[in-house]
N, C-alpha and C positions, 0 to 999 in steps of 0.2 A: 572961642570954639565951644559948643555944645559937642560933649560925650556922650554918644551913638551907640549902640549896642548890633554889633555887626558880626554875619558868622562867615566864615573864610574857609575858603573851598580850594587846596592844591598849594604844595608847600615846593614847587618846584625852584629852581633858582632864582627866577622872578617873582614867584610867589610869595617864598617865606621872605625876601626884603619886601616886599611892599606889606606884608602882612606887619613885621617887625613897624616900621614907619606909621602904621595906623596904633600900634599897642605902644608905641614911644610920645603920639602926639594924645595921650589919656582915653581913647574910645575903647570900652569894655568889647573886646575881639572873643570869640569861642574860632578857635582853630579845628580844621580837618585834613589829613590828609590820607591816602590810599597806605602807603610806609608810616604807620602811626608814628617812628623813632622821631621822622623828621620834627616833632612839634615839638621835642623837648627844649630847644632854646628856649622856642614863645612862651613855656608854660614857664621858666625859668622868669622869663620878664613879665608875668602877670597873665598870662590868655589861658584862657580855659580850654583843655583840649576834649573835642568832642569826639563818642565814638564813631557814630556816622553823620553825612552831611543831613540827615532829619535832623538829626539831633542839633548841630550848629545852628538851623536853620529854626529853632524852634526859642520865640521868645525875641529873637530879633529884627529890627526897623529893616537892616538890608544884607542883603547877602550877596558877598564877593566870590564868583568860582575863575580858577584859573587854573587849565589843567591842559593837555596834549593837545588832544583833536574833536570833530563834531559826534564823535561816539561817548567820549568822555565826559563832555557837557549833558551832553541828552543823560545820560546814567547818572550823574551827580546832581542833576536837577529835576529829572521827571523819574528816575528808576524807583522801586520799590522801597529802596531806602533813602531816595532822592530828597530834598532840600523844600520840591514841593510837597514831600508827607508832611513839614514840619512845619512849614509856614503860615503864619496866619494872612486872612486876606485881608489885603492894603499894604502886606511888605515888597518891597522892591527888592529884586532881584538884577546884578550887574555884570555878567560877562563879560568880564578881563580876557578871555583866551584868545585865539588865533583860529576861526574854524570858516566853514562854506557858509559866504552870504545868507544863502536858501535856508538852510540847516538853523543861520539865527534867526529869520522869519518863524520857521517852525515851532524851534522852542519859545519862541516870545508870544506865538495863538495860542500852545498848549497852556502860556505859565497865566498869560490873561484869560484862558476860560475857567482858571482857580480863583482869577478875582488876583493875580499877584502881578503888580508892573513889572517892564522887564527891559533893561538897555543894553544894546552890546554897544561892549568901548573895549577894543582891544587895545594895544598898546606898542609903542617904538620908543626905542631910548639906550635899549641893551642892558644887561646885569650893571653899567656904571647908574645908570640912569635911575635902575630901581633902589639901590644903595642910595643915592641921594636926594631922588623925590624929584627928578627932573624928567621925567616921562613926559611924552607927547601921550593924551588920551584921545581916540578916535571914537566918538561916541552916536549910535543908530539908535534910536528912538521918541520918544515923546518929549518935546521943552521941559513939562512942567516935571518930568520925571527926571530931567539932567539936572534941572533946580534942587531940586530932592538930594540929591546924592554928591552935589558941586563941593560941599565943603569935604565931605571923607575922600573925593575925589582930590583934590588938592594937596593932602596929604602924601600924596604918591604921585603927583605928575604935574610940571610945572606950567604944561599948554593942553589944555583943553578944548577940541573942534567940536562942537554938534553938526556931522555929516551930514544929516538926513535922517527919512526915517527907517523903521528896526533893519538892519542888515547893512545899512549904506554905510557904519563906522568897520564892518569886516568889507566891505569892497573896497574902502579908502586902504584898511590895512593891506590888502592884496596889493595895489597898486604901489602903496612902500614898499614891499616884497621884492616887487621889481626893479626900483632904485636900490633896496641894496644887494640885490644880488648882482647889478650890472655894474654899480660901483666899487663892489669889494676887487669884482675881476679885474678891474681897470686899474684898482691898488696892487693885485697880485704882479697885473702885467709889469705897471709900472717898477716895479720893487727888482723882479727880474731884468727886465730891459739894461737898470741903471747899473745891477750891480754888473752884467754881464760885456758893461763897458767900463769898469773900472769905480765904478763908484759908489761908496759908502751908505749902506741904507740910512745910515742916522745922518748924515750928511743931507742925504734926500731928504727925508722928513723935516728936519729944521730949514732947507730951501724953501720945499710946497708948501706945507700944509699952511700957510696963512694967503697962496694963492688960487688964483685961479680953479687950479686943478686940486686944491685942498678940500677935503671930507673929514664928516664927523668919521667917516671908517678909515679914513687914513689917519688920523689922528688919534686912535682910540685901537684899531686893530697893528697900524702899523708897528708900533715902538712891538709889539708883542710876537709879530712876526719874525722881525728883525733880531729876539732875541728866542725864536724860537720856542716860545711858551705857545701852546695848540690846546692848552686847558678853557674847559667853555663859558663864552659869556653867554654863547646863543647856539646848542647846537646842529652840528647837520644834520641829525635825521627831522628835526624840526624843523629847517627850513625848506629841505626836500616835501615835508609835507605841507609845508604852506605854497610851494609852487606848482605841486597837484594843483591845489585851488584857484592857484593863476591861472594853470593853463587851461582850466574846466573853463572859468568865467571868462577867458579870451578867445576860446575857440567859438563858445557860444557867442560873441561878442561879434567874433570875426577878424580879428587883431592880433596881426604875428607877431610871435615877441621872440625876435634872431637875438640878438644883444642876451637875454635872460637865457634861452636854449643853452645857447653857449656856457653861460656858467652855472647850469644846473647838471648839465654834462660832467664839469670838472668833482662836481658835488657828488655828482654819483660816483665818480672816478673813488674817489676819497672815503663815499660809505665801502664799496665792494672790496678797498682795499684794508678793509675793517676801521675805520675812521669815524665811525656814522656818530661816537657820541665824543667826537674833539667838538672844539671851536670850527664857528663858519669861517672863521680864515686860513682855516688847514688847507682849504682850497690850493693854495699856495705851494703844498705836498704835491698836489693833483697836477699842476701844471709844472713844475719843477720839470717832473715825470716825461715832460713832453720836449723840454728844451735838447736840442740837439749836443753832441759834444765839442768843444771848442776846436775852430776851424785850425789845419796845421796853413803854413805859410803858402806851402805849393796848392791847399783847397781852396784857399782865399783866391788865386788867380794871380800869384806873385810866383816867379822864377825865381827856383833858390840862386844863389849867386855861379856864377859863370866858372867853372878851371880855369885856368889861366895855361896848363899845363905845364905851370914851372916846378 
């Protein structure tokens, strides 16, 4: 491995683990983030913390931002004190975040009429994911600019796509959006269904998850459900904002998505009833909410037993 000089843009949950992961495999990192506190680990294990993302961006081959939404990236990359003040032309520039296809077209004309490449590679894998370096990367942009960046990418993500070009690795991520938000519900239902017939969530888990009906999210959210931990790998106001962009690019599309409605409904459930920064599997709160209470014998449609009159 050649050691890369890279500046790192968003220390969120996903963030400061894949940041952590690039300054543990020896590449000289300068760290940024909005809550300066959060760099204090990275500076702890060697990264340089910078004060604004100019400044991260200044001196280094490639620059990694990963931060909320398409407002976020635009300001941390093109704002006045944006990443392109600081960048020289010929550094590449990589968009890890989760934002509107259009949005990464946009910034990717602004950062090439500076003369700066530019890829979006969002990412799936969840806070386990990023801790291990097991990420799926979805990556929109140029071959010879995914070649550029393949090894610091490797560092943080075990499968790497080149979707297409700029925008096409945030319409792949949309479309994960939809598998998991359709799969979490179907874990929620399931989990409920089983226990409300008498059966043991860890029971269920060590049944499914190696079948059919077994998910990385039942396997990964489940165990955490079942013991009620709602602390976030991923969470829902975050996912609610990534299915705005679902349903932006599906309307335009022309593509109902019933199955996703549905569990973005439960999601809202869940933010309104102040939930918005648990785990996306709190969901599971949300439809609790909905399960009716346990049938007595005479609502089930059974006659209590007969007098005898003795």
């Amino acid at each position: 491995m050649t050691p890369r000089s890279i500046g790192f843009l968003g220390l969120g949950i996903m963030g400061a683990a894949m940041a952590r992961r690039l300054v543990e495999a020896g590449h000289r990192v300068a760290v940024w983030n909005r809550t300066a506190s959060k760099c204090a680990p990275l500076a702890a294990l060697g990264a340089r913390v910078a004060p604004t993302p100019r400044d991260a961006a200044s001196g280094a081959e490639l620059v990694i931002s990963i931060v909320n939404d398409s407002p976020d990236v635009e300001a941390v990359l093109l704002g006045p004190d944006g990443a392109a003040q600081g960048a020289a032309p010929g550094t590449l520039v990589v968009d890890m975040s989760t934002i509107d296809p259009a949005a990464a077209r946009r910034i990717g004309e602004a950062l090439r009429a500076r003369g700066i490449a530019f890829l979006d590679a969002p990412v799936t894998g969840g806070d386990v994911g990023a801790r291990e370096g097991t990420l799926s990367i979805l990556v929109g942009g140029a071959t010879a600019d995914l070649e550029r960046a393949r090894e610091v990418l490797s560092a943080m993500g075990k499968r790497i796509t080149h979707c297409g070009p700029t925008g096409a690795g945030q319409t792949m991520k949309a479309a994960n959006q939809v598998l998991c938000a359709v799969t979490l519900l179907g874990v929620v239902e399931a989990l409920h269904f089983a226990g409300r017939n008498g059966l043991e969530p860890a029971l269920l888990l060590e049944a499914l998850a190696a079948g059919a009906g077994g998910s990385w999210t039942l396997s990964n959210y489940g165990p955490r459900i079942a013991r009620g931990d709602f602390a976030p790998g991923f969470k829902v106001k975050l996912l609610l904002k990534d299915l705005r962009i679902v349903f932006a690019a599906a309307q335009a599309a022309g593509v109902p998505l019933e199955g996703t409605a549905l569990a973005r409904r439960l999601l809202d459930d869940v933010a309104a009833s102040g939930g918005a920064e648990l785990g996306t599997h709190a969901m599971h709160q949300a439809h609790a909410r909905r399960i009716a209470p346990p049938l007595r014998q005479t609502d089930a449609g059974h006659n209590p037993k007969p007098e005898t009159g003795n």
